[in-house]
PAVO-232536 format. One record per residue: z, x, y of N, C-alpha, C in turn; residue in one letter. Coordinates in pm, whole numbers. Each point is the difference from the previous one (the first is absolute). Layout:
KEKOL      nup    neast   nnorth     caup   caeast   canorth      cup    ceast   cnorth   rest
KEKOL        Z        X        Y        Z        X         Y        Z        X        Y      a
...
This chain:
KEKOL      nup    neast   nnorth     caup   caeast   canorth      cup    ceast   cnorth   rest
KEKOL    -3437     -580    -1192      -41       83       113       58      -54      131      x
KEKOL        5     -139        8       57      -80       108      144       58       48      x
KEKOL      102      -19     -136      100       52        23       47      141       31      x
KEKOL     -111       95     -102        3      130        49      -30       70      148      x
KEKOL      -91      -69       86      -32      -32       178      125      -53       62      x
KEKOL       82      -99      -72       89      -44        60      118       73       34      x
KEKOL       46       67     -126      106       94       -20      -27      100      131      x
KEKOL     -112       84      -22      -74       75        77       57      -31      156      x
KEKOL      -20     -118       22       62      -43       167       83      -37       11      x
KEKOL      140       33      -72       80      -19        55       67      111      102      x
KEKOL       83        6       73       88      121        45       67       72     -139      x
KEKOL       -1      154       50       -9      106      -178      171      -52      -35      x
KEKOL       79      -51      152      155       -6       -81       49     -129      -84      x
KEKOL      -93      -83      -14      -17     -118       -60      -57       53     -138      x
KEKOL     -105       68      -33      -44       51      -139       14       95      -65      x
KEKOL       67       94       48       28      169       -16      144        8       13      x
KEKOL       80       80     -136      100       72       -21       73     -102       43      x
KEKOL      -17     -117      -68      124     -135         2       56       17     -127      x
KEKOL      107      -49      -66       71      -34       -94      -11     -112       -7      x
KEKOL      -51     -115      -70       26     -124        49      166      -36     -104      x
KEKOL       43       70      -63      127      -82       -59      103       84      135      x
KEKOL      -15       86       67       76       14       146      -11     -116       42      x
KEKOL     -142      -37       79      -43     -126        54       67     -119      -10      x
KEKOL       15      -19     -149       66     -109       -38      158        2       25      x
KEKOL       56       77      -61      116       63        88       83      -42      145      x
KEKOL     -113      104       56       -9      -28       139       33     -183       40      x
KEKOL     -127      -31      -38       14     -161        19      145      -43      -44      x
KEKOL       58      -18     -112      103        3       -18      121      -31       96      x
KEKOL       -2      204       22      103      -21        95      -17      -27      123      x
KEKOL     -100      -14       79      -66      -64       111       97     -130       14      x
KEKOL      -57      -98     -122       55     -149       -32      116      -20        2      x
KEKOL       65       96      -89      180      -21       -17       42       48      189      x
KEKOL      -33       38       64       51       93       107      -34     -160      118      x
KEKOL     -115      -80      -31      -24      -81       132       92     -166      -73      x
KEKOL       13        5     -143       48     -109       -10      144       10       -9      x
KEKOL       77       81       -3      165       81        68       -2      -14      102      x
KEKOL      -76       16       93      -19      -13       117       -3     -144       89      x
KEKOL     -126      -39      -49        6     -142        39       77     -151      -56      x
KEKOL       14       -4     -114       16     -110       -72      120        8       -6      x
KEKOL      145       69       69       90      -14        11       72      -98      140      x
KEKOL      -75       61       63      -19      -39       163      -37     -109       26      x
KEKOL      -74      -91      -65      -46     -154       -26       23      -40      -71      x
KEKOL       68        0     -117       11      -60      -119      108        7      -68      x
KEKOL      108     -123       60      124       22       -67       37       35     -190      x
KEKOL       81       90       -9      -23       12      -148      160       41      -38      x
KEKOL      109      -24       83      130       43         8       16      119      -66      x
KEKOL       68      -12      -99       67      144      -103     -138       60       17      x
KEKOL      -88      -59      -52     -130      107       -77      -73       55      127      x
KEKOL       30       -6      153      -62       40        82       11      154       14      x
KEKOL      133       40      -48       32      143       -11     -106      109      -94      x
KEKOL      -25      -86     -152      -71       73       -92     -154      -31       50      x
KEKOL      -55     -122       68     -176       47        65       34       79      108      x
KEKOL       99        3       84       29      117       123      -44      122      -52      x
KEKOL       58       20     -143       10      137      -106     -192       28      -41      x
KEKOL      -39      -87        0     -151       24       -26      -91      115       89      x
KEKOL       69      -44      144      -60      113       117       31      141      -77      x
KEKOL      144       38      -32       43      144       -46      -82       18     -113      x
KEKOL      -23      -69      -97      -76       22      -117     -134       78       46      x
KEKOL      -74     -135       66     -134      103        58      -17       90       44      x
KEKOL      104       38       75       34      135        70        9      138     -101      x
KEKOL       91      -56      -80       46       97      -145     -161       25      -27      x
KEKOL      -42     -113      -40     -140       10      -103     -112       99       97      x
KEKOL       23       -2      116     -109       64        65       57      176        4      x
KEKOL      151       32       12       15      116        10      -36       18     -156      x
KEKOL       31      -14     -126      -24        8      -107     -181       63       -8      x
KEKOL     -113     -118      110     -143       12       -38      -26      139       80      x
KEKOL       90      -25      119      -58      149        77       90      160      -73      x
KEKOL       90       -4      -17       59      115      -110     -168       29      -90      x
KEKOL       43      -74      -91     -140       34      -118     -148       40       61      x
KEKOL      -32     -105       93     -142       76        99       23       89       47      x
KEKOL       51       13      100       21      129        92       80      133     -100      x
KEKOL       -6       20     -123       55       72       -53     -151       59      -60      x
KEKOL     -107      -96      -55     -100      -29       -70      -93       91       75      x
KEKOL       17      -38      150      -88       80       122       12      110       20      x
KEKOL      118       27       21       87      174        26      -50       81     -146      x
KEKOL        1      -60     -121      -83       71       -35     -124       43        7      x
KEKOL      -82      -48       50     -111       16        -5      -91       51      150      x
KEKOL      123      -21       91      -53       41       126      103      113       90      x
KEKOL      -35      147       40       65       84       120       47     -108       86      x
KEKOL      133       49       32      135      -44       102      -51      -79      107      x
KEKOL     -108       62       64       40      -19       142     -159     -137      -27      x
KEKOL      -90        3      -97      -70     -157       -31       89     -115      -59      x
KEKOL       83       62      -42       92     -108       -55       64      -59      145      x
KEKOL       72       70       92       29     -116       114     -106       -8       56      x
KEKOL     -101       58       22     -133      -72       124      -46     -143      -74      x
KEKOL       37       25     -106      -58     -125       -92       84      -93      -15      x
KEKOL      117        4        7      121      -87         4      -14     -115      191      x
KEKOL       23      176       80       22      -47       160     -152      -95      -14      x
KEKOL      -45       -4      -25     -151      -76        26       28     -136      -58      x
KEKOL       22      -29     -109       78     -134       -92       77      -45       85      x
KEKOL       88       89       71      134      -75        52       -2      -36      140      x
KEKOL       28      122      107      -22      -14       141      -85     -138       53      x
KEKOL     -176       31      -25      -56      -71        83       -9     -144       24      x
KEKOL       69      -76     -154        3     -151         0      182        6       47      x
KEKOL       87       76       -2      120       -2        38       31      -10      177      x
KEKOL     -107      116       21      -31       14       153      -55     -179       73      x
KEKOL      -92      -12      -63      -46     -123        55      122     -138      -10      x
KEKOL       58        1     -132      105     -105        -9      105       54      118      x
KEKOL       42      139       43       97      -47        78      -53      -36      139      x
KEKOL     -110       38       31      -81       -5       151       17     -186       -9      x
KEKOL      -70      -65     -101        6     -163        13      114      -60        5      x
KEKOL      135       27      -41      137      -38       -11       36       17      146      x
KEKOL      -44      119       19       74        9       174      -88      -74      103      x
KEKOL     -183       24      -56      -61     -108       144       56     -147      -72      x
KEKOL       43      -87     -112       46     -138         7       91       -5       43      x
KEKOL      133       69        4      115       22         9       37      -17      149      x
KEKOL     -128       94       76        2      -11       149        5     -149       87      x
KEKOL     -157      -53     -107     -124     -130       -11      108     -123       24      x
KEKOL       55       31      -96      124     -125        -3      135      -19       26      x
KEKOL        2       93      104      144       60        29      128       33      -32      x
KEKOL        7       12     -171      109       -4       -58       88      156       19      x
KEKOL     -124      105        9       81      150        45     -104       75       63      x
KEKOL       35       96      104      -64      133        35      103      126      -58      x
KEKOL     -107       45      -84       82      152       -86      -10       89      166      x
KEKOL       98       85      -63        6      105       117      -42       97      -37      x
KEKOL      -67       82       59     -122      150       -28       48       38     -136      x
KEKOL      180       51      -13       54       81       -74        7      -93     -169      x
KEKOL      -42      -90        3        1      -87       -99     -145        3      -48      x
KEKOL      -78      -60      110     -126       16       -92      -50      139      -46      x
KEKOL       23      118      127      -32      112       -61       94       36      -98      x
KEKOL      124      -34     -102       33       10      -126      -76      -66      -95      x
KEKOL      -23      -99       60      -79      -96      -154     -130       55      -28      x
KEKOL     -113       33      115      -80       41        -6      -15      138      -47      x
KEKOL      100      102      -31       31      118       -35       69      -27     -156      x
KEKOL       47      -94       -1       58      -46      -150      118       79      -19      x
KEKOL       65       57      114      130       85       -27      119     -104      113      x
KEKOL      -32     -121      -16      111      -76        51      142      -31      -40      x
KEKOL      -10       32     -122      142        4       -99       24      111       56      x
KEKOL      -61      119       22       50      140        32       94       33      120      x
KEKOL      -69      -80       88       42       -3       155       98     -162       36      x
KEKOL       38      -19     -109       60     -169        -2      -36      -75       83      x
KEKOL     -128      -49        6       -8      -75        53      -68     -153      -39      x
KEKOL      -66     -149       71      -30      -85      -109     -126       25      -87      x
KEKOL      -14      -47      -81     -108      -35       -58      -76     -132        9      x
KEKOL     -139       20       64      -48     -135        58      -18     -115     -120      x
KEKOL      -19       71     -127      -33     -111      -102      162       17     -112      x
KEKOL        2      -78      -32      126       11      -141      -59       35     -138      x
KEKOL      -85       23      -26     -140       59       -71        2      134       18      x
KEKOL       32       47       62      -36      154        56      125       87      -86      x
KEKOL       81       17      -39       79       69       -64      -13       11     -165      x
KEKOL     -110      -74       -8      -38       73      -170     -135       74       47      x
KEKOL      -78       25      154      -91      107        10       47      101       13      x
KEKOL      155        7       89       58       97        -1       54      102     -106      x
KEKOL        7      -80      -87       14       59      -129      -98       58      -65      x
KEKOL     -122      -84      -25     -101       49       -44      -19      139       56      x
KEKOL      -39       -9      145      -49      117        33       53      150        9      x
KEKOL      137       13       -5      122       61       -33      -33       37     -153      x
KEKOL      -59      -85     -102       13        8      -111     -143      129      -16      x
KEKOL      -96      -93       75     -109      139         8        4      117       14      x
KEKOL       69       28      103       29      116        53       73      109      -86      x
KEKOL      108      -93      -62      106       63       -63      -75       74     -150      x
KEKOL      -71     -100      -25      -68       39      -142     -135      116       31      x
KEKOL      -32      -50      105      -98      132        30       62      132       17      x
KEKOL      122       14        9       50      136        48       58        9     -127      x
KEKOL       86      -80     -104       35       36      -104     -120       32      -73      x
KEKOL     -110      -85      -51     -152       55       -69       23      134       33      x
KEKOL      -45       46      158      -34      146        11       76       90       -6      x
KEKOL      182      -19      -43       96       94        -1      -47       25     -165      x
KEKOL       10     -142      -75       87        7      -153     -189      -39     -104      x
KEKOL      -64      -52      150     -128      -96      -170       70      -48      -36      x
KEKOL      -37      -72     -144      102      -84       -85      116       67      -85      x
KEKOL       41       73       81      160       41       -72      100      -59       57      x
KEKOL      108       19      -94      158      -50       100        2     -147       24      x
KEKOL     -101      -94      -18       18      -86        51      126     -117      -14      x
KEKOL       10       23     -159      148      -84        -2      156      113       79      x
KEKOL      -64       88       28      153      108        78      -24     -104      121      x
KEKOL      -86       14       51      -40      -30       177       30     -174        5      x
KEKOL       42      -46      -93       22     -177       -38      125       12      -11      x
KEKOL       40       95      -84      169      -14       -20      100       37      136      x
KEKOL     -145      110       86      118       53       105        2     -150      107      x
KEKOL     -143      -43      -40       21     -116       148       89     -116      -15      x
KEKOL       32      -56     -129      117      -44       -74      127       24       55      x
KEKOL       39      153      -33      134       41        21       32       31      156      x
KEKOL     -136       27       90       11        4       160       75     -140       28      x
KEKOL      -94     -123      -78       22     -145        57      137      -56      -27      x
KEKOL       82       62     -123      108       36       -52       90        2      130      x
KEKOL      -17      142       13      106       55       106      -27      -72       84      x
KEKOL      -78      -66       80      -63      -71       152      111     -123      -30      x
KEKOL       14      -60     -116       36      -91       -26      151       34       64      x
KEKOL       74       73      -73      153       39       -43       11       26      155      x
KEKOL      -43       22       83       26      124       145      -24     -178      122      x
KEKOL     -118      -62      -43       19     -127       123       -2      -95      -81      x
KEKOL       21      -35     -114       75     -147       -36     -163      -42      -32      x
KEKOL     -114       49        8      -99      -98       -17     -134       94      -13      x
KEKOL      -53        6     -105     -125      112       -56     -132      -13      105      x
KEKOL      -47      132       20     -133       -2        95     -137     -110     -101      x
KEKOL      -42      -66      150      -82      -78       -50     -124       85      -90      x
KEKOL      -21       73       87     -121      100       -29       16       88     -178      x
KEKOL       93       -4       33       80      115      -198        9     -142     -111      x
KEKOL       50     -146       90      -16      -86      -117     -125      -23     -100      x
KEKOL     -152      -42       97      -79        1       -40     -115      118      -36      x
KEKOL       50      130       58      -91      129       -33        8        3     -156      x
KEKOL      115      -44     -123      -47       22       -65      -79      -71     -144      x
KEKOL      -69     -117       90      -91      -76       -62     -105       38        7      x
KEKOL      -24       46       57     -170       51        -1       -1      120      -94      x
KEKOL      113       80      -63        1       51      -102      -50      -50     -128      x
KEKOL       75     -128      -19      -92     -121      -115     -122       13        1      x
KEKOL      -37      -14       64     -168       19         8      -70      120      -37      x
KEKOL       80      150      113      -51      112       -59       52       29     -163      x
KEKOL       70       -9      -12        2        2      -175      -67      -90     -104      x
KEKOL      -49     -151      112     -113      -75      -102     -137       98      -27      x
KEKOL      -31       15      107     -103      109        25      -24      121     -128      x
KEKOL      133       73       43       43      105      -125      -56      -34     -148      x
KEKOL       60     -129      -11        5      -89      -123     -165      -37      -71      x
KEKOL      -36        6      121     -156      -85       -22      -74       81       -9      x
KEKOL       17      135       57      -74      127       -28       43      110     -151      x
KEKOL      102      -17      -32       32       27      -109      -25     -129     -160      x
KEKOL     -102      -94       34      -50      -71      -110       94     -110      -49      x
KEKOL      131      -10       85      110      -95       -11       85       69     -108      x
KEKOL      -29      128      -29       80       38      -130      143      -41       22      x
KEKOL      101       23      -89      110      -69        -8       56      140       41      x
KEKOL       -7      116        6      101       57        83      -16      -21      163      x
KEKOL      -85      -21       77      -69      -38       137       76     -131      -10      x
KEKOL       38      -99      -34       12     -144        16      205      -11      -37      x
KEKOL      -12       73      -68      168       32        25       83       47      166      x
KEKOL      -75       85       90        9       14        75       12      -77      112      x
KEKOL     -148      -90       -3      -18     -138        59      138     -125      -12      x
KEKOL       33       28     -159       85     -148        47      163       86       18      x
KEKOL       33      108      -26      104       81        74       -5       -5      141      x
KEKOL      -81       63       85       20       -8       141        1     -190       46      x
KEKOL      -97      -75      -64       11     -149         3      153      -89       43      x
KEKOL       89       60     -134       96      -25        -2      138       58      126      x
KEKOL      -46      123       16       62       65       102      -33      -47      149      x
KEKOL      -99      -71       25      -31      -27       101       73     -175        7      x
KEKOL      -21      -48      -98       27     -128         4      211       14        4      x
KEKOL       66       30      -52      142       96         4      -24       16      177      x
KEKOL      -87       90       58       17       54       139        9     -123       95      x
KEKOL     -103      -40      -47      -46     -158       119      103     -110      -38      x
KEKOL       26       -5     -100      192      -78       -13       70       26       83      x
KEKOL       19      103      -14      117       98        90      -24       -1      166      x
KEKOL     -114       24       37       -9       24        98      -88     -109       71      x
KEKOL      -67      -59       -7      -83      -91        58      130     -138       39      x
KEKOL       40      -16      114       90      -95         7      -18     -149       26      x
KEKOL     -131       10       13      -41     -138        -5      -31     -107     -133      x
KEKOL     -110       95      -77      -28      -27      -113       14       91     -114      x
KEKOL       98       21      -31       14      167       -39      -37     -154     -204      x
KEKOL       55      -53        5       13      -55      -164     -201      -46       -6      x
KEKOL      -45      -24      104     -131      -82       -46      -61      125       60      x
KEKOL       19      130       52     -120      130        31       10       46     -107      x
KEKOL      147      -32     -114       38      100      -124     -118      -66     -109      x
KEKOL      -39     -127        5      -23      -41       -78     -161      -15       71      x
KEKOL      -56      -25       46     -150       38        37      -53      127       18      x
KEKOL       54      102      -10      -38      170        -7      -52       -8     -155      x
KEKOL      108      -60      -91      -32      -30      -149      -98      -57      -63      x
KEKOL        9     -118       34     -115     -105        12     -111       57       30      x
KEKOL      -26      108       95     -114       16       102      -48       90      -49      x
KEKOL       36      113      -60        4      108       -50      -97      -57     -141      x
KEKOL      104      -90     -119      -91       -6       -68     -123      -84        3      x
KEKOL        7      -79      108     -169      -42        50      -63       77        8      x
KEKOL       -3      142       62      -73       49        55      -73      123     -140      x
KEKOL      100        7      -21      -45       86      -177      -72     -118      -57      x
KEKOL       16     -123      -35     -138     -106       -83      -50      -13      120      x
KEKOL      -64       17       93      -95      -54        66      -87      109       21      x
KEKOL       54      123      -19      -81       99        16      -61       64     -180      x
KEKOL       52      -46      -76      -27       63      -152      -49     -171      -60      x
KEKOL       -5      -81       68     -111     -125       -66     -126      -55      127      x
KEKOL       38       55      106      -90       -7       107      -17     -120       70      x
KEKOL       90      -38        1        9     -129        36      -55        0      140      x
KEKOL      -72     -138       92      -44       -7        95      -34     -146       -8      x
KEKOL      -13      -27      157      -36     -148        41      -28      -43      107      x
KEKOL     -126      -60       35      -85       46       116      102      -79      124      x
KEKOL       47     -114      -34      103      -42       148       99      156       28      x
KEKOL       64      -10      -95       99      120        16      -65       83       21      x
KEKOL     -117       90      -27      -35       88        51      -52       -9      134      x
KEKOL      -13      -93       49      -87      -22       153      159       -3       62      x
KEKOL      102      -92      -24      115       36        79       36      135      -30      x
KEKOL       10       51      -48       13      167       -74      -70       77       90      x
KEKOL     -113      -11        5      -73       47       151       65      -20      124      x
KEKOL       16      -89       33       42      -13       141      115      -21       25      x
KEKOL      113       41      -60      135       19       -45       30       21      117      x
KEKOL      -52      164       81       74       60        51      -15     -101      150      x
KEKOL      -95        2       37      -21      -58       108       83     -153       18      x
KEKOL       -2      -69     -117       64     -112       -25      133      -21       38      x
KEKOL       97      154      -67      115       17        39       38       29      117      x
KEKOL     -123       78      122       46       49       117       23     -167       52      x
KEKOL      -89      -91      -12      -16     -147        69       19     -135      -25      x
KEKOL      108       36     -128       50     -159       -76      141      -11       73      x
KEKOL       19       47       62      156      -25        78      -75      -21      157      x
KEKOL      -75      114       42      -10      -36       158      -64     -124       23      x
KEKOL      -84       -2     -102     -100     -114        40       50     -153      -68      x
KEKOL       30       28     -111       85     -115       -80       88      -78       71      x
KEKOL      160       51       29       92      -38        86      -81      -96      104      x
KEKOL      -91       43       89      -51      -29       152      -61     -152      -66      x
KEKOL      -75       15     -110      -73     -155       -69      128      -46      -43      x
KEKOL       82       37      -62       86     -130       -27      124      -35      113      x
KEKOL      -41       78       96      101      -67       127      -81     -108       72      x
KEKOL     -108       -4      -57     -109      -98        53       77     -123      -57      x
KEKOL       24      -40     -166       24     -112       -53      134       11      -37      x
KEKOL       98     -142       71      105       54       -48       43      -44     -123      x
KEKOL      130       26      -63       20      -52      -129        9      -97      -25      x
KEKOL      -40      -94     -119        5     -116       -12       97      -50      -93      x
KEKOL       38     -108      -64       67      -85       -99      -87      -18     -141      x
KEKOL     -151       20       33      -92      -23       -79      -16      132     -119      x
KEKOL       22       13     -129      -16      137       -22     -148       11       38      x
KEKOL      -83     -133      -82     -137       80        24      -90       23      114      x
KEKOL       58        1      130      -39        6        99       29      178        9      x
KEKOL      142      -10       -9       23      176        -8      -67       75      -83      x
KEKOL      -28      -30     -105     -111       54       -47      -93       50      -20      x
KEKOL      -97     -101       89      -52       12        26      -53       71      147      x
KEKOL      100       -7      106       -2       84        98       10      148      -63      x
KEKOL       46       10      -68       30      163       -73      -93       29     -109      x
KEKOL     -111      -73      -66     -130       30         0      -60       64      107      x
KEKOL      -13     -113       69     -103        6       121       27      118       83      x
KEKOL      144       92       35       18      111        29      -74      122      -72      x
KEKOL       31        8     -135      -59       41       -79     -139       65      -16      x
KEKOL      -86     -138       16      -85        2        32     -100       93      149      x
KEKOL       78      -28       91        7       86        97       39      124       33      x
KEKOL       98        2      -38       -2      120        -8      -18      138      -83      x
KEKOL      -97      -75      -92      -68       85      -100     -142       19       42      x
KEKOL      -68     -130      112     -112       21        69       32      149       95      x
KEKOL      106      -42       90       33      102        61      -17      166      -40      x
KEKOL       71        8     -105       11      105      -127     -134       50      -10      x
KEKOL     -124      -87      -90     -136       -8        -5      -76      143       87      x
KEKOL       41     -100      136      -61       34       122       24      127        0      x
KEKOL      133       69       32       47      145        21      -34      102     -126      x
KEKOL       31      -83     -146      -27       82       -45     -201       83      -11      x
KEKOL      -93     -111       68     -128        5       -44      -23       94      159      x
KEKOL       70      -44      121      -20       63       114       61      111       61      x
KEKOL      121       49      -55       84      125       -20      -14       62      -89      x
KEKOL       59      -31     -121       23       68      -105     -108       80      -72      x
KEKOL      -76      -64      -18     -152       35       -86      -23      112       79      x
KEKOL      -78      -90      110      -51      155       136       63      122       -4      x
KEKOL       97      -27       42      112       87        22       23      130     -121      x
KEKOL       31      -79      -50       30      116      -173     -144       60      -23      x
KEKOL      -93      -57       30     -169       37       -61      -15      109      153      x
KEKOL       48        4      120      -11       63        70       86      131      -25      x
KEKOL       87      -14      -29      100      104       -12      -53       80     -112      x
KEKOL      -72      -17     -120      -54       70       -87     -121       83       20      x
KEKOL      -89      -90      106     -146       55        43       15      106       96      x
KEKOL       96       18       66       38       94        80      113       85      -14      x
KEKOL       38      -26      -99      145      116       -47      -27      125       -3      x
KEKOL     -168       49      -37      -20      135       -10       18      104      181      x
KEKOL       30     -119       95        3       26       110      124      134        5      x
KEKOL      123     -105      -91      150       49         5       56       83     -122      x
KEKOL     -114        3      -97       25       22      -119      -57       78      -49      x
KEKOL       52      140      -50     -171       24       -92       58        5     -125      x
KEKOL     -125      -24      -62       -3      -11      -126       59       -3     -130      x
KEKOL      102      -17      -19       63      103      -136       50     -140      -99      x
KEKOL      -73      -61      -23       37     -127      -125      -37       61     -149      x
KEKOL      164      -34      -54       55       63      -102      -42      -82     -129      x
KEKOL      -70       69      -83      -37     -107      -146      135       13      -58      x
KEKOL      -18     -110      -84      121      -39      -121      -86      -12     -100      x
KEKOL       74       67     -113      -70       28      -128       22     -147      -92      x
């Protein structure tokens, strides 16, 4: 009964309509994304600094992979226009706040003043649009994401689930031509079609894993991993080979259920984690400089870690939660009614 009271108080987005083998996931690529990140930057490792560099892209992969399959999962089950109020609510308000704190430290410590036309891009999230900077280096896989929303919400409401491998092959052969015409494939067409992986895990998982559904899965798999060779110029050999990898994680983790309460608590606070493991990270380890000692570096890159997962904590329990639980309690404001059952 203790525990049943307990459950009871938590916030509903902590106990309600979680996945925890997402969760775990999540955590995952959370981890691969901050230790690419950091443990290159302190920690001499010569040759092999390139392949943990490669860890950041992995997580990245693994997360367009988790959001494809969710947000495919949702659109079924929810009218167009709840699917972005429910998205913009997830995303905006802890995004909004990360760029407001980047620019008051930024000011704080005099390293830059953005100019109107900059922050009002970042804060609009159409700064790639209008070329201009991006305050975090983090920010161009939201750009994607949210691009990715959009795009799939208007395909859902043209096609539902039809066409979908046509609408994969055309973004393929667009990224194709983009390629042949400037010497170098759109960022945006490289990775749009990973989150396909996912919507066809989805497919897969709703059709009982039968073996005609799962043929499909490791076809587009392969085509994507072929694309991100080709076109990803940074890591095109280690994005080819973690789309793969990631892909079939995500089929056993979802058909044996795998879960694990660290990973799922970083899995939780993923998102927030990612807006603030670079702004806030970087700033702590310009505090200590590098040493001769490994385990001193090390341990400074714990201790970042550590922090900035408190950080994370914080936003996700003081933004995120609220925020998304607000956007639902009041959607009928913007919304009426029309949530679609799935049989």
């Amino acid at each position: 009964m203790a525990e049943s009271r307990s459950l009871k108080s938590l916030p509903s987005d902590l106990n309600v309509n979680r996945i925890p083998s997402l969760d775990a996931l999540r955590g995952i690529a959370i981890l691969m994304v901050i230790f690419g990140h950091f443990i290159p930057i302190r920690i001499a490792l010569g040759d092999a600094s390139y392949h943990v560099s490669s860890l950041g892209r992995g997580g990245v992969v693994l997360f367009f992979l988790l959001s494809g399959y969710l947000v495919f999962r949702n659109i079924e089950k929810q009218d167009t226009i709840t699917f972005i109020s429910r998205r913009l609510f997830k995303i905006f308000p802890a995004y909004w706040v990360n760029v407001l704190l980047i620019t008051f430290f930024s000011f704080l410590l005099g390293k830059e003043v953005f100019p109107p036309d900059v922050l009002l891009g970042n804060f609009f999230m159409v700064q790639d649009i209008f070329r201009k900077e991006s305050l975090s280096g983090v920010y161009w896989t939201l750009l994607i994401e949210v691009k990715f929303y959009l795009f799939l919400a208007l395909q859902h409401f043209l096609l539902r689930d039809r066409s979908i491998l046509v609408v994969l092959a055309a973004l393929i052969c667009v990224n194709l031509a983009v390629w042949f015409a400037r010497g170098h494939a759109s960022l945006l067409l490289t990775f749009f079609p990973a989150f396909y992986v996912g919507i066809l895990v989805r497919q897969a998982e709703a059709a009982g894993w039968s073996r005609s559904a799962m043929l499909p899965v490791a076809g587009v798999t392969l085509v994507n991993a072929a694309s991100l060779l080709v076109f990803d110029e940074y890591y095109g050999e280690s994005s080819a080979i973690y789309v793969i990898s990631e892909a079939i994680m995500l089929i056993a983790f979802l058909r044996m259920g795998v879960s694990n309460s660290i990973l799922g608590f970083f899995g939780r606070i993923s998102y927030s984690h990612y807006l603030y493991h670079t702004a806030a990270g970087y700033l702590f380890l310009a505090l200590f400089p590098p040493s001769d000692v490994l385990a001193f570096n090390l341990l400074i890159v714990a201790l970042v870690i550590v922090l900035t997962t408190a950080i994370a904590f914080i936003s996700y329990r003081l933004v995120e939660v609220p925020l998304v639980a607000f956007g639902k309690k009041h959607e009928y404001l913007w919304i009426r009614r029309r949530e679609r059952t799935v049989p």
